[in-house]
N, C-alpha and C positions, 0 to 999 in steps of 0.2 A: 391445592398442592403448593409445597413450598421448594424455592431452586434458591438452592446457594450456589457461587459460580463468581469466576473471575470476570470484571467486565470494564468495559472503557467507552466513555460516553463520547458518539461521534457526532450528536446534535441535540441540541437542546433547542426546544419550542417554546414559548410563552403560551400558556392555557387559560391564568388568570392573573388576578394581580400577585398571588400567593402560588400559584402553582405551576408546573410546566409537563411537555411531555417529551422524554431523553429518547434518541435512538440509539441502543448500546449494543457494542458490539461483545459478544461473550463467547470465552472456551465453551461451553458446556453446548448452548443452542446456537450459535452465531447471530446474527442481528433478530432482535428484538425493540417491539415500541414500547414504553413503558411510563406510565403514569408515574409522578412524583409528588405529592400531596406534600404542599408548606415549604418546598424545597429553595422558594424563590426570597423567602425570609430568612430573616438575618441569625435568627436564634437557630433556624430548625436546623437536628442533625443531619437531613440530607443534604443541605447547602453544598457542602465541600465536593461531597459525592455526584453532585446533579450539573457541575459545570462540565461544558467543553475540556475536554484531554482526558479531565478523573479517570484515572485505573484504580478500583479497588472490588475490594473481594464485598459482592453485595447477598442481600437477602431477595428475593422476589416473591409475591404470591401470588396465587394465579387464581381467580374466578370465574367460571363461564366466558370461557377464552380470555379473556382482557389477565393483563399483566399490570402487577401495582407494586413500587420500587419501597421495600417498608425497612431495610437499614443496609447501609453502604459506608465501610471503614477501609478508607483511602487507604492506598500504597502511596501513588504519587500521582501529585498534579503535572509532573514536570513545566514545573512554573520556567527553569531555566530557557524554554521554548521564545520568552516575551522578552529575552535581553537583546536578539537582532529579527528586525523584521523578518528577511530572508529566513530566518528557523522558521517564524510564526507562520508564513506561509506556504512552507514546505510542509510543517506539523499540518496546516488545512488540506492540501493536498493531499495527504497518506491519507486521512480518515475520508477523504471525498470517494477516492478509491476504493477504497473496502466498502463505504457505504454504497456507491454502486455495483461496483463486481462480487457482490456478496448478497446470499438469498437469504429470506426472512427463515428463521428456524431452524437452519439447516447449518450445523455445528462444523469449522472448519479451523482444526486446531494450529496446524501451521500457518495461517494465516494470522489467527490471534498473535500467535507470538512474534511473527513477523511485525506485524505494528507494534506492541508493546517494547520489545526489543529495538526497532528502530527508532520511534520517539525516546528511547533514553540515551540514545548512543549522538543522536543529534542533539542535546542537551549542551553538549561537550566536542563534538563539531563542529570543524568551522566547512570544510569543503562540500557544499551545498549540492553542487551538481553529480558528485560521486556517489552522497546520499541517496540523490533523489534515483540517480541511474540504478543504484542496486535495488531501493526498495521496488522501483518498476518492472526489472527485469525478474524479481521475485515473486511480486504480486502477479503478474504474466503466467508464471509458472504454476503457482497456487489453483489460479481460476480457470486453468482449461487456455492460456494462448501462450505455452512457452512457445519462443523461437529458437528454431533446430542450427546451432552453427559448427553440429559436429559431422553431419552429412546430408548429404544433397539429398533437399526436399520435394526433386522431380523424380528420379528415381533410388536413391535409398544408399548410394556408391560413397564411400569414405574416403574414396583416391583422387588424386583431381581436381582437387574442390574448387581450387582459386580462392578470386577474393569478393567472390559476388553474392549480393544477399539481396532478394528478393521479398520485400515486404508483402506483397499480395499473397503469394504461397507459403509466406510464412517462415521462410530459412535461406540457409544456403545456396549457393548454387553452383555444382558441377561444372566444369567447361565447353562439355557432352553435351549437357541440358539448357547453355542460354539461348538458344533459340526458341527454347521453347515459353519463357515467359517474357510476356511485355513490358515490366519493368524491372530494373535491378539496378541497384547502386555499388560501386565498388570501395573498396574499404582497404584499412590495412590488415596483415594477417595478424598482426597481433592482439587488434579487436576483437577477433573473434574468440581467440585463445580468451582473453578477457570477459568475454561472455560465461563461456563454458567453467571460468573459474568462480566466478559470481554464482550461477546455478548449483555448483557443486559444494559449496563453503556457508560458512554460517556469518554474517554481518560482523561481527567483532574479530574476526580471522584477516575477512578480507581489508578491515580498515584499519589493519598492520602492515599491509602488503605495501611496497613501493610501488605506486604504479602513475605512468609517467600521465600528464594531466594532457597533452592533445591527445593520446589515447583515448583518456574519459569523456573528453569533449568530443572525441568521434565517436562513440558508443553512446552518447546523449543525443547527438542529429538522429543517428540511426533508427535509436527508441521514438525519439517523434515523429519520424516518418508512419515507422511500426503502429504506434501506437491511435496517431490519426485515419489510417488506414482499418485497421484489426476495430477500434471503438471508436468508428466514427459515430455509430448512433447512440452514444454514451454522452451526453453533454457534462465536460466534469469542468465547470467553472472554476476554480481556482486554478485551472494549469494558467490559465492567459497571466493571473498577476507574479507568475515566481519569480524569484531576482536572480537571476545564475550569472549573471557579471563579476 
C-alpha cells in the first residue's frame, strides 16, 4: 500500500551510518515510525525531508506493517526557528508535545495543523510565552484535557463563577462549590476571558489581538500548575529548558 499525506518530522533516530528512523507526525494517520533508507547522506533526496521540523508533503509504503519513507518534497524547514534559542526551544517543545499526547495511527487533523501553523507563526515571533501559552492551551484541548473557564466545573452554574480555578478538577470554580475542592488558585477575571478567547480563535487572530502581557504571564503560571498536575505522568523534557524571560 502506498500513503501520500502531509507530514512533519517530530524525531529523528540514527539507525545507521546512512540511515535513520523519523517519528512523523501526519494529517492523514497521526504519528507514525518510519524507516528512511540513505536519508543521513548528503546526496540522498530524503536528506532535506528526514530532519527535525521538515513539513512536507511525503510518499510512504507500507509492507507487512513496517512503514518505509520512499519520497518527501519539503514545504518548509522553518529553518527561521534557529535565529534565537528561545524559538529553537519552544519549536522542541511543541513537537515533544504532540509526540507524547498523540497515539500511533490514529489521524488527528486539528492537531496537525495546530503544529504546522504554530511552527510558522513562531518563525516571525518574538513573544515566546504567549506562543507557547496558546499552543498549550490548544494542544489541551485537542487531546482530551481542555480546562473549562466558562463554568463551574463542580456543578455546571455559569453565575457566580469568581475567580477561582481549580487545577485538579480541571476548571472553574463557583463560589457555591469552593468548599468543595482542596485546591484552587485565584486569578484575575480577565484570564479567564483570555482562556476562552484562545480556545475559540484560530493562532493567527489571536496574535493580532492586544493583550496585556501580565495577563499572559498569569495564564502561563496557571498552565503549569495545570499542566503538572493533568501530565504529571507525561515526562515531556524539554519544558525544563524553555527561556520565557
Amino acid at each position: 500500500m502506498i500513503i501520500q499525506t502531509e507530514a512533519i518530522v517530530i524525531r529523528s533516530t540514527k539507525y545507521s551510518d546512512s540511515d535513520c528512523i523519523l517519528t512523523l507526525f501526519t494529517r492523514k494517520m497521526g504519528k507514525l515510525g518510519v524507516y528512511s533508507k540513505n536519508a543521513r547522506l548528503l546526496k540522498s533526496p530524503l536528506m532535506s525531508g528526514s530532519q527535525i521540523f521538515a513539513y512536507s508533503n511525503v510518499t510512504i509504503n507500507t509492507r507487512d506493517g513496517k512503514y518505509r519513507l520512499s519520497n518527501a518534497d519539503l514545504i518548509s524547514n522553518f529553518y527561521k526557528l534557529s535565529s534565537k534559542m528561545e524559538k529553537t526551544y519552544l519549536g522542541y517543545y511543541m513537537i515533544e508535545l504532540v509526540e507524547k499526547l498523540s497515539m500511533e495511527g490514529q489521524s488527528n487533523i486539528r492537531l496537525f495543523q495546530l503544529l504546522a501553523d504554530s511552527l510558522g507563526e513562531l518563525q516571525n515571533n518574538d513573544n515566546i510565552i504567549l506562543m507557547k501559552t496558546i499552543f498549550e492551551l490548544k494542544i489541551l484541548d485537542y487531546t482530551g484535557y481542555r480546562p473549562n473557564a466558562s463554568r463551574c466545573i463542580v456543578c455546571g452554574n455559569n453565575q457566580n463563577l469568581g475567580n477561582y480555578f481549580a487545577p485538579g478538577e480541571g476548571g472553574r470554580v463557583c463560589t457555591k462549590c469552593l468548599n468543595q475542592v482542596r485546591l484552587k488558585y485565584m486569578y484575575d477575571t480577565t484570564t479567564f476571558r483570555l482562556i476562552e478567547y484562545i480556545q475559540s480563535n484560530h493562532i493567527s487572530k489571536i496574535l493580532e489581538a492586544k493583550i496585556n502581557d501580565q495577563i499572559i504571564q498569569e495564564l502561563s503560571i496557571m498552565l503549569d500548575y495545570y499542566i503538572k498536575y493533568h501530565l504529571s505522568e507525561v515526562k515531556i523534557k524539554t519544558r525544563e529548558y524553555l527561556i520565557l524571560d
